[in-house]
C-alpha positions in Angstrom: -9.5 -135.2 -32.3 -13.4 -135.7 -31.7 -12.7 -138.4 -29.1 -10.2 -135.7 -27.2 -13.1 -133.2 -27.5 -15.6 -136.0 -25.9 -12.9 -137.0 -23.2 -11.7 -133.2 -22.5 -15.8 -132.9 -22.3 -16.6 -136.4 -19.5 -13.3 -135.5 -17.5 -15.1 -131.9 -17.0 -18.1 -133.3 -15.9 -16.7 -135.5 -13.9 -14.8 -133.0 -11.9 -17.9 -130.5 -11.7 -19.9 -133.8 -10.4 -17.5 -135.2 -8.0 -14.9 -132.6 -7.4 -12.4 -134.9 -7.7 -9.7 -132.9 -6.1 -8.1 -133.4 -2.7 -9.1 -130.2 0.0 -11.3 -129.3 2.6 -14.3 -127.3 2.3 -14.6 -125.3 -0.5 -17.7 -122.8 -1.0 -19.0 -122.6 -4.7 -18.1 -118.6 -5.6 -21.0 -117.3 -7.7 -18.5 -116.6 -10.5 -17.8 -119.9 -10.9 -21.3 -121.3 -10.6 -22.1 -118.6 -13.6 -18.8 -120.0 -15.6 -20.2 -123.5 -15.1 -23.6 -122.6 -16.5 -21.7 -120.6 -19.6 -19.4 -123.7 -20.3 -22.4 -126.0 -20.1 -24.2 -123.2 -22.9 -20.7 -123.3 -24.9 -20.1 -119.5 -24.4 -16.4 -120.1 -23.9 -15.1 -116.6 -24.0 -17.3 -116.0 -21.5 -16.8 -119.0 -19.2 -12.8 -118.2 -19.6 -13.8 -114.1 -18.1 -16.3 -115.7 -15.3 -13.3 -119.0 -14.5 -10.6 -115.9 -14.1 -12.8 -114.5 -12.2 -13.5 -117.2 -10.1 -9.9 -118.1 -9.7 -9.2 -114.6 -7.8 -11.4 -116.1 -5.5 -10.0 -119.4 -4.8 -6.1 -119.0 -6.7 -5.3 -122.8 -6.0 -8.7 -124.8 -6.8 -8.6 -127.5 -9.0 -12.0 -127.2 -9.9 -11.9 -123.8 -11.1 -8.2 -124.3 -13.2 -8.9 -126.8 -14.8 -12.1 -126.3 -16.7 -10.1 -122.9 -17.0 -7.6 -124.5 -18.7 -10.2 -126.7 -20.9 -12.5 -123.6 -21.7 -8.6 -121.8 -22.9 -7.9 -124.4 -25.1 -11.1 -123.9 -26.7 -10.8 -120.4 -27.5 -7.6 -121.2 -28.8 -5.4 -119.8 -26.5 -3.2 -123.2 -26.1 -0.3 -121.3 -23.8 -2.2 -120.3 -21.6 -4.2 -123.8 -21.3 -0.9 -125.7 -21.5 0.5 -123.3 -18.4 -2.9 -123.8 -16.1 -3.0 -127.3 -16.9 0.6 -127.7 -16.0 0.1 -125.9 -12.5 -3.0 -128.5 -11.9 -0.8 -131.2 -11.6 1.4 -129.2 -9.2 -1.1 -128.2 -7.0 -2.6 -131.9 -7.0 0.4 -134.0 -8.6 -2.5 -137.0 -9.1 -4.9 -135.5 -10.9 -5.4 -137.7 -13.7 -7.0 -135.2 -15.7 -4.1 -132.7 -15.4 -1.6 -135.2 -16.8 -4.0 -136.8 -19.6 -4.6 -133.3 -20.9 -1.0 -132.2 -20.6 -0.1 -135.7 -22.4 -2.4 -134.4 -25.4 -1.1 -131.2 -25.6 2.5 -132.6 -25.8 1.4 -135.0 -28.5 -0.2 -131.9 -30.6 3.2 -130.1 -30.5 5.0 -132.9 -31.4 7.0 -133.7 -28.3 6.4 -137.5 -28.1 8.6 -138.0 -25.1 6.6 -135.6 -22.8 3.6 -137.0 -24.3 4.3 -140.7 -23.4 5.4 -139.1 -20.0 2.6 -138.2 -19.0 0.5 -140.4 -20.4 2.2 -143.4 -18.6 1.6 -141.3 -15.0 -1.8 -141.5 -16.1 -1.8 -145.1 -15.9 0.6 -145.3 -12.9 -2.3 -143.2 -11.5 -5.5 -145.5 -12.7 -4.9 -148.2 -14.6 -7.9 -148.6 -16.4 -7.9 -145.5 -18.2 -8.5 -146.4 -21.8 -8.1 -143.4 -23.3 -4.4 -143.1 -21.9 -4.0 -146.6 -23.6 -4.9 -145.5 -26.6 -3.3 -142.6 -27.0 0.0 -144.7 -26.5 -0.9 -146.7 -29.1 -1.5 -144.0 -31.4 2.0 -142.6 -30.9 3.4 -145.8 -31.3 1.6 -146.5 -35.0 3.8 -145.8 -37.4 7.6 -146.2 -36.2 6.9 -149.6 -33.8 3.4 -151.1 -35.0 4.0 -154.2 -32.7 4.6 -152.0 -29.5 1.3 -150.2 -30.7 -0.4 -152.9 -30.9 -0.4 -153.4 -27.4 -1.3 -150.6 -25.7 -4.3 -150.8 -28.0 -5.0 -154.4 -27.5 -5.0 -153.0 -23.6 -7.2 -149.9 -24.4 -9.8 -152.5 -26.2 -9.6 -155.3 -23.1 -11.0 -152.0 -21.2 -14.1 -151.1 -23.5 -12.6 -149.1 -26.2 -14.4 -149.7 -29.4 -11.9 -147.5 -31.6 -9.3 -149.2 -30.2 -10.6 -152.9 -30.9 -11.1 -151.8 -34.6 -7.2 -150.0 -34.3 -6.5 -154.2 -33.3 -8.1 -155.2 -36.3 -6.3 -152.6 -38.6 -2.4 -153.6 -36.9 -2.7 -157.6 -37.2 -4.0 -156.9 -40.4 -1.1 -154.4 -41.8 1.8 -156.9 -39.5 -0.2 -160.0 -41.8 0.8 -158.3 -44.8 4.5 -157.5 -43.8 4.4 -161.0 -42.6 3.6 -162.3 -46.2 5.4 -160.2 -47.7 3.4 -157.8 -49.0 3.6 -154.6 -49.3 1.9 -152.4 -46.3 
């Protein structure tokens, strides 16, 4: 859960820093620079009152939905996050972030097939997302260790460092089976 927080957290940034979404000019409104600064100071509630506001400004910006979204699931309000992020991806069907955050929120309820979904057009998308990788892997873990295995052994060729040790964990436990141990 901490690594979704510090994801949910760098995909933010990097959409406030590059504006990663597709569009012409788009002129900051002050609500959302204000919403920006009171994300950055974790006031949440009040980000979530300044985003809405910012989004009867400009309805169909990426940049304002989806921190929107982010700042929704924070407060708890998982609906309405799951809705807004749902509608970034149908604004901008390639935004990565969109489907990697949708992907989460399907694996939290439990709905493994939208989860893997998603998570797969997030590597269809960019192929070196590690996270995405990862995530995989983790749903994979207990029903088909061996198919696990490899989306982590992926995730760790890219950098991940949770996933290398996730490696280490799965070769071990299939060694055991293997031997016939007990796992």
């Amino acid at each position: 859960m901490k690594s979704a927080k510090i994801l949910t957290l760098m995909a933010f940034a990097f959409v406030v820093t590059f504006g990663c979404m597709r569009g012409g000019n788009f002129e900051e409104p002050t609500n959302y620079n204000l919403a920006i600064n009171a994300f950055r100071d974790n006031d949440f509630p009040k980000a979530v009152t300044l985003f809405e506001a910012a989004m009867a400004e400009a309805p169909d910006d990426n940049r304002i939905i989806f921190p929107l979204a982010i700042a929704y699931g924070i407060t708890g309000d998982k609906d309405r996050e799951f809705a807004l992020l749902q509608r970034t991806v149908e604004i901008d069907p390639e935004f990565e972030a969109g489907h990697y955050h949708i992907a989460l929120a399907y694996a939290e309820r439990g709905n493994t097939t939208q989860a893997l979904e998603n998570f797969r057009k997030v590597i269809e998308l960019n192929p070196y997302n590690e996270s995405a990788y990862f995530e995989i892997g983790k749903i994979y873990e207990i029903d088909s260790p061996r198919t696990s295995l490899t989306f982590f052994q992926r995730s760790a060729q890219l950098g991940s460092f949770a996933a290398a040790q996730k490696v280490q964990e799965i070769e071990y436990r299939l060694a055991e089976v293997l031997n016939g141990e007990t796992v």
